[in-house]
ChimeraX commands (.cxc) that place a marker at each C-alpha (Angstrom):
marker #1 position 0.00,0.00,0.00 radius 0.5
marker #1 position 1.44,3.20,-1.13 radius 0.5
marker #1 position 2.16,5.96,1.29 radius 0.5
marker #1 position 0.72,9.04,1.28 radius 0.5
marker #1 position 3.47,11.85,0.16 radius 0.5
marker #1 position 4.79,14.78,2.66 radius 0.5
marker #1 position 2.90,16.88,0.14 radius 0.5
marker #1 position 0.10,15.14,0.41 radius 0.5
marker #1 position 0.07,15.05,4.29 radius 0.5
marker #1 position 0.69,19.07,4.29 radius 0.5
marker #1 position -2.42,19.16,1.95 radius 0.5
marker #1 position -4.42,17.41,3.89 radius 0.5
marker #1 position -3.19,19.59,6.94 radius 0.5
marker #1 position -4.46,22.81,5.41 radius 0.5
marker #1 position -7.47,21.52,4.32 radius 0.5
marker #1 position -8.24,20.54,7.95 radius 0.5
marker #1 position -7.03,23.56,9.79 radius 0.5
marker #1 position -9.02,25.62,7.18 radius 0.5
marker #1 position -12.04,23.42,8.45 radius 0.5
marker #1 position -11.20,24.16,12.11 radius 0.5
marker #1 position -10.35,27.71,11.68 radius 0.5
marker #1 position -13.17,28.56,9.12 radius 0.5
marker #1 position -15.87,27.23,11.73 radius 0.5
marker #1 position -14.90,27.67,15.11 radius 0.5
marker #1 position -13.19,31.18,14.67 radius 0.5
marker #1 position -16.38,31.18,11.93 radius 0.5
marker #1 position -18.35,30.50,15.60 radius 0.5
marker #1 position -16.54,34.13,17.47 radius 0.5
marker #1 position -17.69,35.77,14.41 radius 0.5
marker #1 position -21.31,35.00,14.70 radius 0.5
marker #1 position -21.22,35.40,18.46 radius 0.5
marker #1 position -19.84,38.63,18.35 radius 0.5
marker #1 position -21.37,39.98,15.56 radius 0.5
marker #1 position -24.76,38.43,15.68 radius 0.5
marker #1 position -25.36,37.19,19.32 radius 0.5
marker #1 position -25.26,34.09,17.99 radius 0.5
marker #1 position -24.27,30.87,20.06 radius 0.5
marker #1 position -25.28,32.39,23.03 radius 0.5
marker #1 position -23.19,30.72,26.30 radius 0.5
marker #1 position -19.58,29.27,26.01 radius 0.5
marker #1 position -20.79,26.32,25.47 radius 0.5
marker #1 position -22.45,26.28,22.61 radius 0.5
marker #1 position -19.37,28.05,21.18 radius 0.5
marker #1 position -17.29,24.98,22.43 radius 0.5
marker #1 position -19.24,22.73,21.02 radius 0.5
marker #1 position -18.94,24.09,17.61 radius 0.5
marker #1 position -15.08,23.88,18.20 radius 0.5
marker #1 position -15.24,20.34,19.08 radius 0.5
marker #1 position -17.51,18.92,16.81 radius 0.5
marker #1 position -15.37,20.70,13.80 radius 0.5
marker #1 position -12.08,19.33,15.06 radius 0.5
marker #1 position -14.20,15.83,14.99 radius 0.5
marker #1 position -14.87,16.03,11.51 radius 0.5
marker #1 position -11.72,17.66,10.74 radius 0.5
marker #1 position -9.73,14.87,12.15 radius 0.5
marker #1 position -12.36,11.86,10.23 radius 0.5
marker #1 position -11.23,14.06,7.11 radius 0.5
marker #1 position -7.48,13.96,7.44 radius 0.5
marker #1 position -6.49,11.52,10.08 radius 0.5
marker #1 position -5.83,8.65,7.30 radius 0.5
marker #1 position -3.85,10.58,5.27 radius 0.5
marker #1 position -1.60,13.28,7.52 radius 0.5
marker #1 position -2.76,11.90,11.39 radius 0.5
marker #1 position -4.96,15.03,11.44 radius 0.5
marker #1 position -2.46,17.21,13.76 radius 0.5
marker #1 position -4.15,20.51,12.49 radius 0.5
marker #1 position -2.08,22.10,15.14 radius 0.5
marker #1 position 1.84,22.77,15.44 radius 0.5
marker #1 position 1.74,22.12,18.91 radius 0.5
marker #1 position 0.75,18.65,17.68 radius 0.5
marker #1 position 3.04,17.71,15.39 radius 0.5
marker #1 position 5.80,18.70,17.47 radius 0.5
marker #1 position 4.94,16.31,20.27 radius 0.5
marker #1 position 4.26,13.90,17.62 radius 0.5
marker #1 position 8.11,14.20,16.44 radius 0.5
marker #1 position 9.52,14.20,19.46 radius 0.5
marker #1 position 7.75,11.32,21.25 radius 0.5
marker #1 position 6.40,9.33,18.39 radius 0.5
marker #1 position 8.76,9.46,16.19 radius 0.5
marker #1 position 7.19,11.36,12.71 radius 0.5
marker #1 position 10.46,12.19,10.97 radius 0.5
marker #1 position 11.15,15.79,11.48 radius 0.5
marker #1 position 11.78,16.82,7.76 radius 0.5
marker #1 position 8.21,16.84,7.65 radius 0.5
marker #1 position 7.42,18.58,10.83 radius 0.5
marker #1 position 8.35,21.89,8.56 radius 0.5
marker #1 position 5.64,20.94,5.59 radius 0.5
marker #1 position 3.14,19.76,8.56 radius 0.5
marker #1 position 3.84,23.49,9.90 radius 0.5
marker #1 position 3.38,25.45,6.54 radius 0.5
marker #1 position -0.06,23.54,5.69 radius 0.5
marker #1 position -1.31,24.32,8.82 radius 0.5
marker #1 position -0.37,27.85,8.96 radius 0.5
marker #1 position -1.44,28.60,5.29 radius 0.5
marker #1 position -4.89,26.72,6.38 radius 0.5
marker #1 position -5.70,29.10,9.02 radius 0.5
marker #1 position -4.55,32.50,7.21 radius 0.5
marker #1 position -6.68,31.95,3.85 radius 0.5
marker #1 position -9.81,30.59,6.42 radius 0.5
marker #1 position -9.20,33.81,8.51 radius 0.5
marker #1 position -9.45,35.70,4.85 radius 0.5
marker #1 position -12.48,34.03,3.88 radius 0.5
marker #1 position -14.20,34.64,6.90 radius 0.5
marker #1 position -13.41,38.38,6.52 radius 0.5
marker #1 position -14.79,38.43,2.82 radius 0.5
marker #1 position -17.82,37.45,4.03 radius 0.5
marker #1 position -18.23,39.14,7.29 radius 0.5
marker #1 position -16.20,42.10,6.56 radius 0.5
marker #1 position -19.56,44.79,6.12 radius 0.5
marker #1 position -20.75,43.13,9.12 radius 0.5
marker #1 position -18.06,43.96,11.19 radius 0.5
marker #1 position -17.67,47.57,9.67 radius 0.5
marker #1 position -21.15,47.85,10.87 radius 0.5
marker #1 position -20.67,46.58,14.42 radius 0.5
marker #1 position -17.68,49.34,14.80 radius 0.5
marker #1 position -19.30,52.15,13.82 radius 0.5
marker #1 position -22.46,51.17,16.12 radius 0.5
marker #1 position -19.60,51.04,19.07 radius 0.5
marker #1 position -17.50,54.13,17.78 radius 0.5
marker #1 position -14.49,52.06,17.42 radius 0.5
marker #1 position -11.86,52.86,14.44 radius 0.5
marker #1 position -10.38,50.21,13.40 radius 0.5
marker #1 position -6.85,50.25,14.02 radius 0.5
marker #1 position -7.13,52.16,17.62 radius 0.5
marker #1 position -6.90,50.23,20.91 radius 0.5
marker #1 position -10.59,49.77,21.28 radius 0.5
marker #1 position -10.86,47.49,18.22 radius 0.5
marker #1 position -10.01,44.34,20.79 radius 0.5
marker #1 position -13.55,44.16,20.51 radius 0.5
marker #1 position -13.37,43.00,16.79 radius 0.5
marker #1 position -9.87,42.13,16.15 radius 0.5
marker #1 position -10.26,39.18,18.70 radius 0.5
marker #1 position -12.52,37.02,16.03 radius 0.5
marker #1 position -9.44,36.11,14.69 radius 0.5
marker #1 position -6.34,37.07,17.20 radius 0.5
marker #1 position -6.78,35.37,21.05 radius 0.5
marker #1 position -6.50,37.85,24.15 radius 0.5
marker #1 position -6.25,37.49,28.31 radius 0.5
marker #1 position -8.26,37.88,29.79 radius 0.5
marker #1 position -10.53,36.89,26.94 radius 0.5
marker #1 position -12.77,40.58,26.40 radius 0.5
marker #1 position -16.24,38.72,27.06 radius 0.5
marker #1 position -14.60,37.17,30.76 radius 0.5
marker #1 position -16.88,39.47,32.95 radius 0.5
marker #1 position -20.16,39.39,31.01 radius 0.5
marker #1 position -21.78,42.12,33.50 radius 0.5
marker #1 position -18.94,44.38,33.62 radius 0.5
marker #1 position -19.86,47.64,33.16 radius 0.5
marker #1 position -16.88,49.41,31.20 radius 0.5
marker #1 position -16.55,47.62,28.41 radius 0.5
marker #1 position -13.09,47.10,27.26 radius 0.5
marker #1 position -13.13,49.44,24.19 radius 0.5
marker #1 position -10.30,51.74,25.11 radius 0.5
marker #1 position -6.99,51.41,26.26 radius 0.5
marker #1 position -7.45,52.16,29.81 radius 0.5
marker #1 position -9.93,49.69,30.34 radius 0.5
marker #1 position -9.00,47.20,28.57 radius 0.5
marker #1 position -5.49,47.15,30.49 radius 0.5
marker #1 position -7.55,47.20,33.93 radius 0.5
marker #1 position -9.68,44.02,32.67 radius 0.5
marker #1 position -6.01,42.59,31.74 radius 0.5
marker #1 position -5.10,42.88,34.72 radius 0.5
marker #1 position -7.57,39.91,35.87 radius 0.5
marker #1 position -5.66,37.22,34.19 radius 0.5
marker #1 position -1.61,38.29,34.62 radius 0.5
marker #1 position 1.02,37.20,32.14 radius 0.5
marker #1 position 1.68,34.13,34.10 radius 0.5
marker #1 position -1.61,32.27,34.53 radius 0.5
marker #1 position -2.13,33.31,31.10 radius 0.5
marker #1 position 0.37,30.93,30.11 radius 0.5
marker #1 position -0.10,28.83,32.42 radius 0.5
marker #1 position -3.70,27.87,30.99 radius 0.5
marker #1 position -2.26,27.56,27.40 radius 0.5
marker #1 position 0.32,25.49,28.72 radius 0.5
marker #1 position -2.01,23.29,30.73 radius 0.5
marker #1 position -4.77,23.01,28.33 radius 0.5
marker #1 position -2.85,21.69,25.59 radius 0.5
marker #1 position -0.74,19.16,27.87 radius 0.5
marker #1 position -4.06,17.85,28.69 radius 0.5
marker #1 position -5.46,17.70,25.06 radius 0.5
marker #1 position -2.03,16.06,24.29 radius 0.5
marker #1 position -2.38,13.36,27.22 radius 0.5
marker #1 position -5.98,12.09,25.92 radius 0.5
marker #1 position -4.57,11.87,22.39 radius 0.5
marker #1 position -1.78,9.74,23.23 radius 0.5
marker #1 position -4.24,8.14,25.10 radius 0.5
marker #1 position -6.81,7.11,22.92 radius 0.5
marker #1 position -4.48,6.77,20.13 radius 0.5
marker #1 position -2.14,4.25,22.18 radius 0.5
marker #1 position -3.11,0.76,20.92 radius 0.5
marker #1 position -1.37,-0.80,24.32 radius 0.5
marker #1 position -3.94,1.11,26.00 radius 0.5
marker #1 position -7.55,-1.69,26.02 radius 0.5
marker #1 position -9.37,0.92,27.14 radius 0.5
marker #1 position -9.44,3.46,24.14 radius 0.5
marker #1 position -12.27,4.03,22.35 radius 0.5
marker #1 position -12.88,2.30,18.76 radius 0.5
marker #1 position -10.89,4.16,16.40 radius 0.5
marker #1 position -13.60,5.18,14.70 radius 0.5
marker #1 position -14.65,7.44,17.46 radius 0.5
marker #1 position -11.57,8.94,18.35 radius 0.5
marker #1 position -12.22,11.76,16.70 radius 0.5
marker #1 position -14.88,12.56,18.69 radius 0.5
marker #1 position -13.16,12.28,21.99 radius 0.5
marker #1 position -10.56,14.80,20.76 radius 0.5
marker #1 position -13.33,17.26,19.54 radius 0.5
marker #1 position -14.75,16.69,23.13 radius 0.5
marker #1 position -11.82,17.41,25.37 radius 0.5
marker #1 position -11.59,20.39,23.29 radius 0.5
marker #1 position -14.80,21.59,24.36 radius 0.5
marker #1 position -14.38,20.79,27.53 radius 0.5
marker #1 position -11.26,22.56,28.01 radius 0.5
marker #1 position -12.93,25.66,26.48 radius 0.5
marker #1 position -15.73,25.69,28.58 radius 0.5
marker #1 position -13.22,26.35,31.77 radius 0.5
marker #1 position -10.65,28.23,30.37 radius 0.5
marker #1 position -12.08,30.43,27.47 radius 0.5
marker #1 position -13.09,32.91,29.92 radius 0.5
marker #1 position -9.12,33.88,30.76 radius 0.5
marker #1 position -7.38,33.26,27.19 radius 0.5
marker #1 position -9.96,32.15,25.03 radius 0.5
marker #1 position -8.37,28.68,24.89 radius 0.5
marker #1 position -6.30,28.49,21.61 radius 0.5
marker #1 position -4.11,25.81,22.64 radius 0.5
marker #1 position -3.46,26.03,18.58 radius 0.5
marker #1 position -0.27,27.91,17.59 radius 0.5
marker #1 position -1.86,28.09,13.92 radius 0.5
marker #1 position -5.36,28.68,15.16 radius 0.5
marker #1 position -4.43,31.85,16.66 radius 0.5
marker #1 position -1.26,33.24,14.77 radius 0.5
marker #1 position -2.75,32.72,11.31 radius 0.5
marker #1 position -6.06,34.56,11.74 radius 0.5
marker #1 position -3.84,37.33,14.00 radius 0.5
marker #1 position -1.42,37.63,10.92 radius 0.5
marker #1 position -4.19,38.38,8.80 radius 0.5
marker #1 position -5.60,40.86,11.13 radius 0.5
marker #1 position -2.33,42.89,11.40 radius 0.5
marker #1 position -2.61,42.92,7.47 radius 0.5
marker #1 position -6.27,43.76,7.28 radius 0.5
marker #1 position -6.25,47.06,9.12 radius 0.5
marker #1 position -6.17,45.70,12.92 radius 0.5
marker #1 position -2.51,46.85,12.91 radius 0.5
marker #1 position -0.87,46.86,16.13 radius 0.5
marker #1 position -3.63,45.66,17.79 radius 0.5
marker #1 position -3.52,42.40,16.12 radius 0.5
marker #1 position 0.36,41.97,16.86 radius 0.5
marker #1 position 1.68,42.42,19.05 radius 0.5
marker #1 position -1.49,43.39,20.43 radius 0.5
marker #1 position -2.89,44.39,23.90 radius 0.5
marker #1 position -0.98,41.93,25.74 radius 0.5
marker #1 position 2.73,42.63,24.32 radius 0.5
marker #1 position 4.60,40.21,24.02 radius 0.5
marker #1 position 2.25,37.72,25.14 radius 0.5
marker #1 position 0.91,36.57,21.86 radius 0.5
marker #1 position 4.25,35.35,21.02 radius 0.5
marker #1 position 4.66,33.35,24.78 radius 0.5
marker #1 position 0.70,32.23,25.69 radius 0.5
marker #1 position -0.43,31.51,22.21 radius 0.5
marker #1 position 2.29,29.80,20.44 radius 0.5
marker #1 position 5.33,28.82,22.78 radius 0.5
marker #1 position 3.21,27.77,26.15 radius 0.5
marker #1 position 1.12,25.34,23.67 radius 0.5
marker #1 position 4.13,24.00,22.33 radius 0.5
marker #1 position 5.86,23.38,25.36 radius 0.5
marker #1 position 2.04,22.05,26.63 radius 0.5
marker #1 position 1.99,19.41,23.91 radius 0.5
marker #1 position 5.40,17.77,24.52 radius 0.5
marker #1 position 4.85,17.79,28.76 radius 0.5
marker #1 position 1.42,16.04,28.23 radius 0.5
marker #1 position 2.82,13.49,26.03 radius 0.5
marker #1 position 5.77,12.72,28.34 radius 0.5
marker #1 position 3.66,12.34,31.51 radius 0.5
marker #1 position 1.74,10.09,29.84 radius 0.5
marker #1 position 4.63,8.42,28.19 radius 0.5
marker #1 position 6.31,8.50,31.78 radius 0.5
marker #1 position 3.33,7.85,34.13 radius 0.5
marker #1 position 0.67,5.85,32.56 radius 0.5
marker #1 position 2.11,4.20,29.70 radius 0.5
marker #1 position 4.47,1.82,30.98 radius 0.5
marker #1 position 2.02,0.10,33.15 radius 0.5
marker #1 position 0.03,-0.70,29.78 radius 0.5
marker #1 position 0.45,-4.52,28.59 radius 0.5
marker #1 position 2.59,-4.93,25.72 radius 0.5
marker #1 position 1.93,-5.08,22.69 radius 0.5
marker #1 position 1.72,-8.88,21.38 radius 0.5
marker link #1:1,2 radius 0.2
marker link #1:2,3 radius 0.2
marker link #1:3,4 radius 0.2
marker link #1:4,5 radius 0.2
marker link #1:5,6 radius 0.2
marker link #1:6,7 radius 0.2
marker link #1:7,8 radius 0.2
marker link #1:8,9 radius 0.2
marker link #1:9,10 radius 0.2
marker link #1:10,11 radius 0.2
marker link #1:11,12 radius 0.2
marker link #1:12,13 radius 0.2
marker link #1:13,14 radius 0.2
marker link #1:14,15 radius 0.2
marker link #1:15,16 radius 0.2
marker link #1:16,17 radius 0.2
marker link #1:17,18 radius 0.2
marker link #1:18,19 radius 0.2
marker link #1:19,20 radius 0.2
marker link #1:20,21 radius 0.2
marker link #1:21,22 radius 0.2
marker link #1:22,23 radius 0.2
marker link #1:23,24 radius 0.2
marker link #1:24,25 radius 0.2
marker link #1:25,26 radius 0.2
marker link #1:26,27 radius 0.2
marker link #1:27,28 radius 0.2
marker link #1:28,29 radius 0.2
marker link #1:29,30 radius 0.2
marker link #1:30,31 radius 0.2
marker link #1:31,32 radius 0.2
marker link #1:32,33 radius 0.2
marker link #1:33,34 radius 0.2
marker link #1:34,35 radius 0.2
marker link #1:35,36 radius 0.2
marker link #1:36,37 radius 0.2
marker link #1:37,38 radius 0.2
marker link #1:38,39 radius 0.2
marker link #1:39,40 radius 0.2
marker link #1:40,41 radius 0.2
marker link #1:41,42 radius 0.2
marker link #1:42,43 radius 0.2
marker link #1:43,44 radius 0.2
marker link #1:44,45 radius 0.2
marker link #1:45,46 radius 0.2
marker link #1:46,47 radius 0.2
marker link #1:47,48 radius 0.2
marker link #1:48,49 radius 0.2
marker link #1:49,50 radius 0.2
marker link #1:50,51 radius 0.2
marker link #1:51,52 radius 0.2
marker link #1:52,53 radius 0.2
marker link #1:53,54 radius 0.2
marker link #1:54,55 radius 0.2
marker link #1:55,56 radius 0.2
marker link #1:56,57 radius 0.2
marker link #1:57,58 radius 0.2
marker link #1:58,59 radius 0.2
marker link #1:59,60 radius 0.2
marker link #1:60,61 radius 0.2
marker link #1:61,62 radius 0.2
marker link #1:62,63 radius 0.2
marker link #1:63,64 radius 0.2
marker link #1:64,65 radius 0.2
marker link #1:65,66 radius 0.2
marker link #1:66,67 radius 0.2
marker link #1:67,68 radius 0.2
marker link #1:68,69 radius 0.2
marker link #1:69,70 radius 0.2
marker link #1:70,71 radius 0.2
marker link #1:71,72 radius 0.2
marker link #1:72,73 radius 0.2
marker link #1:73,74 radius 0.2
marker link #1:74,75 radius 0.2
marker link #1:75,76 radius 0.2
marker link #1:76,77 radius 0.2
marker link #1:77,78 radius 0.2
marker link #1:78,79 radius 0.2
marker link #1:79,80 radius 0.2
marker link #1:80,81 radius 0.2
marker link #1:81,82 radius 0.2
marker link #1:82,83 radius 0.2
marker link #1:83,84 radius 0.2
marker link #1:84,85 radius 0.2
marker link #1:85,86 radius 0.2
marker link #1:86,87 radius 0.2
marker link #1:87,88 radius 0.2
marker link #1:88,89 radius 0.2
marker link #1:89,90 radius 0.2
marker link #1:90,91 radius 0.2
marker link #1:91,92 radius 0.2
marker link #1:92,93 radius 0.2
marker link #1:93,94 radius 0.2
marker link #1:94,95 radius 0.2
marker link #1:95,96 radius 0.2
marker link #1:96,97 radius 0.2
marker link #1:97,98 radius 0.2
marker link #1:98,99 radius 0.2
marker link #1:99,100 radius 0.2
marker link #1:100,101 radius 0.2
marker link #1:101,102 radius 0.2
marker link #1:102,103 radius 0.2
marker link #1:103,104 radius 0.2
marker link #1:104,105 radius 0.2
marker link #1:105,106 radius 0.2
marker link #1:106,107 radius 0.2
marker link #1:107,108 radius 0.2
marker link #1:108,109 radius 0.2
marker link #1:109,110 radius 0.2
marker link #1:110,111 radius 0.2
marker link #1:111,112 radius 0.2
marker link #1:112,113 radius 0.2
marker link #1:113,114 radius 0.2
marker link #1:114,115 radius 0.2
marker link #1:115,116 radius 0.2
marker link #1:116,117 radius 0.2
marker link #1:117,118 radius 0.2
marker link #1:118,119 radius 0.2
marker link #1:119,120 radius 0.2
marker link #1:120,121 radius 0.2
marker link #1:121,122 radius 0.2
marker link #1:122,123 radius 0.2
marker link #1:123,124 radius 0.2
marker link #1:124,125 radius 0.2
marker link #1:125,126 radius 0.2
marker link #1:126,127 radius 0.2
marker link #1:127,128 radius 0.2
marker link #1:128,129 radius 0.2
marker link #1:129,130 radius 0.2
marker link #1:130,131 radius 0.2
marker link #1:131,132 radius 0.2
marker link #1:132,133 radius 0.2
marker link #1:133,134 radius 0.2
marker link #1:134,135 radius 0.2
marker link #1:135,136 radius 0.2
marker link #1:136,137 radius 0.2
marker link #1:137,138 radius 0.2
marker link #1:138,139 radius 0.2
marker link #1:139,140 radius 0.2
marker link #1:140,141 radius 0.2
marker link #1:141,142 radius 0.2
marker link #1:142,143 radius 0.2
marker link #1:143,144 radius 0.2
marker link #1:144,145 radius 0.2
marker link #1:145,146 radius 0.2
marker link #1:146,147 radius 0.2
marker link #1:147,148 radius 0.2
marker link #1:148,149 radius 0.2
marker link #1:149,150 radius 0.2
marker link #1:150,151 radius 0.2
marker link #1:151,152 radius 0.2
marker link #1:152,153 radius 0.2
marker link #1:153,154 radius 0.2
marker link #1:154,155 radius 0.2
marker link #1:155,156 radius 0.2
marker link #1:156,157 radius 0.2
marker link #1:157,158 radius 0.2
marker link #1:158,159 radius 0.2
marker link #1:159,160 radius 0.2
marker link #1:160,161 radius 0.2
marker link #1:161,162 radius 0.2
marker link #1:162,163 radius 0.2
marker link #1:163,164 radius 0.2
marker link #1:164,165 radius 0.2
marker link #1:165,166 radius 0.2
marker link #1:166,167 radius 0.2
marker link #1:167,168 radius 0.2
marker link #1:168,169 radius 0.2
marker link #1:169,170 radius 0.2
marker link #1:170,171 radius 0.2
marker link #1:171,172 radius 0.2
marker link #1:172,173 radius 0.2
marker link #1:173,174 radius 0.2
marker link #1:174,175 radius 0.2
marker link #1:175,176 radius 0.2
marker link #1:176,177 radius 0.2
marker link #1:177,178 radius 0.2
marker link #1:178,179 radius 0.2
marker link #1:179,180 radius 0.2
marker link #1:180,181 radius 0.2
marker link #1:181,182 radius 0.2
marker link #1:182,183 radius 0.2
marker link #1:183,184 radius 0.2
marker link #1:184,185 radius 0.2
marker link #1:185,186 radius 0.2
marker link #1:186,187 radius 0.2
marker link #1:187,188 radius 0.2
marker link #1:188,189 radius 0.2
marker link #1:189,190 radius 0.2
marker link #1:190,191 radius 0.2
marker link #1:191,192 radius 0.2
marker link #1:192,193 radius 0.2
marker link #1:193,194 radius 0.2
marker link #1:194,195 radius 0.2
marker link #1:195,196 radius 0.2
marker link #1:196,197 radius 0.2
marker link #1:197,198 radius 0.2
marker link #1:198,199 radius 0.2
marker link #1:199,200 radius 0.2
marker link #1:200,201 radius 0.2
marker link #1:201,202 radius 0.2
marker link #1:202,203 radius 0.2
marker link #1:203,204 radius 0.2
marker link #1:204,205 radius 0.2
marker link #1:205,206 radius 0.2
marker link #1:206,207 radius 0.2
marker link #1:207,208 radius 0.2
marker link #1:208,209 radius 0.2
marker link #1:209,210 radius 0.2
marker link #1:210,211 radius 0.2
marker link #1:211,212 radius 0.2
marker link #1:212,213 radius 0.2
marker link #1:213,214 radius 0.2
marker link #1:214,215 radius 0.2
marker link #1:215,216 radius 0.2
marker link #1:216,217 radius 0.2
marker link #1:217,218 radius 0.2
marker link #1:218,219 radius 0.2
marker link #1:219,220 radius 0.2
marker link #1:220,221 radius 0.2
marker link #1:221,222 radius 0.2
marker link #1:222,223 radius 0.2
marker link #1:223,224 radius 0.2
marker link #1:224,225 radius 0.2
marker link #1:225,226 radius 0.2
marker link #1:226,227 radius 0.2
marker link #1:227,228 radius 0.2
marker link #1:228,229 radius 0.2
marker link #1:229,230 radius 0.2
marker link #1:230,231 radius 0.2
marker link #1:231,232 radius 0.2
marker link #1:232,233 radius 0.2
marker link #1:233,234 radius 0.2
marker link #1:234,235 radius 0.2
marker link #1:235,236 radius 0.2
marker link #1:236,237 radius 0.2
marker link #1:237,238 radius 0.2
marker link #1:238,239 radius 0.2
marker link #1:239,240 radius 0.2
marker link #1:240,241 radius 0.2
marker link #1:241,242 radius 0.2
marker link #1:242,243 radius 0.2
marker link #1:243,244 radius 0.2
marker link #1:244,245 radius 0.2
marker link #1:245,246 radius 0.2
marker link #1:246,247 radius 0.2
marker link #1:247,248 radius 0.2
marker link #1:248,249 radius 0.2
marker link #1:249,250 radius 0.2
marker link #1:250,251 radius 0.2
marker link #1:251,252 radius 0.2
marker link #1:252,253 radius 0.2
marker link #1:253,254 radius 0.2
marker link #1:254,255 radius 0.2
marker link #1:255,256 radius 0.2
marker link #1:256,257 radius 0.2
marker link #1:257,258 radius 0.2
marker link #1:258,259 radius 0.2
marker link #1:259,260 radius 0.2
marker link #1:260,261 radius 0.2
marker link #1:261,262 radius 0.2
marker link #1:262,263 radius 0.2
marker link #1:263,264 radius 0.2
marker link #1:264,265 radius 0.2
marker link #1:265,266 radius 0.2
marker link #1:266,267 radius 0.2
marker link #1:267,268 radius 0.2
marker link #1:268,269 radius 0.2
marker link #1:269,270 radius 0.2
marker link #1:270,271 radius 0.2
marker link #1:271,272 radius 0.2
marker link #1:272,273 radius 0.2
marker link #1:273,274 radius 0.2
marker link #1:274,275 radius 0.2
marker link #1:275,276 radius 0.2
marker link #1:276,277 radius 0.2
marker link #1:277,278 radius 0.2
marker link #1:278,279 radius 0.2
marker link #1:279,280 radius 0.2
marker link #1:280,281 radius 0.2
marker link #1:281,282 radius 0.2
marker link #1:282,283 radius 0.2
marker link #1:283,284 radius 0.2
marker link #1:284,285 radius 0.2
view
């Protein structure tokens, strides 16, 4: 049986991070701009049922990684050859800019019209309020529901920022994705009799995802995704979001929180799993 190609893998790669960024960043959009999906969890659940279907796409051809965070604990404690960690990187990357593009081609009037009936120029430090459909902030700008400044200048938004410090910040990135790393191993481990059929693995992916957001959204909007949040941000930065989009509110926190503490996340989860629970697995006959 012929293997796929690294090409083919990194195709397969963007095509499923498009999925995943198209819908559940789709999902921010349509809460923000529309009420829509009223409640974290509904947004959650849109997250984990696309990285469910994502994964059925591309998991027979590429593993369905769809995140860098992924395929880096992949090639360091499963051994996927690292000359295609790179091409694993790029499709997933490309996948969530041209999804973040899409999604502003057909929601850009909307969100034009949602500024001007806030007074926020695009641009200017209030625009958090739109520039986070695609970009990920701490705390996330929807954290206090009831709070009555809303975080569409400078001033406040730094005092709402002040809820969720640099540290724990990272912290939940870094956690978050350990854990989503530990259940993957997990149910992808073939020592382990308890996994689920591999036909619904998938689906337990897409729902530790959900779970995870509905806890920890509410500080950093739970990326866990190094190309779910830098590939939309990128865009932003290019499509008039500016310095808002990077480096953003939060300095040089989109840089630690959003790509390096999921990275580091991913490769701690799969060595306390490889550490503590694997070798009390039966081997393999």
């Amino acid at each position: 049986m012929q293997q796929p190609t690294v090409f083919r893998k990194s195709l397969a790669e963007f095509i499923g991070t498009f999925m995943l960024v198209f819908f559940g960043v789709g999902s921010v959009h349509t809460a923000t701009l529309c009420g829509a999906q009223v409640g974290l969890w509904q947004i959650a659940v849109v997250w984990g049922l696309v990285i469910a279907f994502a994964i059925f796409m591309t998991g027979a051809v590429s593993g369905g990684h769809l995140n860098p965070a992924m395929t880096l604990v992949f090639a360091v404690r499963r051994g996927l050859p690292w000359r295609e960690v790179g091409p694993y990187w790029i499709g997933q990357f490309a996948g969530a800019i041209v999804a973040a593009a899409f999604l502003f081609f057909l929601f850009g009037p909307m969100l034009r019209d949602y500024e001007e009936s806030k007074g926020v120029i695009r641009g200017e430090p209030g625009s958090v309020v739109t520039a986070r459909c695609y970009g990920e902030y701490y705390s996330s700008p929807d954290s206090i529901p009831n709070k009555a400044v809303r975080p569409w200048s400078e001033s406040a938004w730094r005092e709402q920022a002040k809820l969720v410090p640099h540290g724990i910040a990272f912290c939940a990135e870094m956690f978050g994705t350990a854990i989503l790393a530990l259940v993957v191993f997990a149910v992808t481990d073939h020592r382990n009799h308890a996994r689920p059929a591999a036909h619904l693995v998938p689906l337990f992916i897409g729902l530790t995802i959900s779970m995870l957001i509905s806890v920890l959204a509410p500080l950093t909007q739970a990326g866990f995704n190094p190309a779910r949040d830098f590939g939309p941000r990128l865009f932003a930065y290019f499509a008039g979001w500016g310095e808002v989009a990077i480096p953003g509110p939060n300095g040089v926190g989109f840089l630690t929180v959003y790509i390096i503490a999921p990275c580091v996340g991913s490769v701690l989860g799969g060595t306390i799993y490889d550490w503590a629970i694997r070798p009390a697995l039966p081997l393999e006959e």
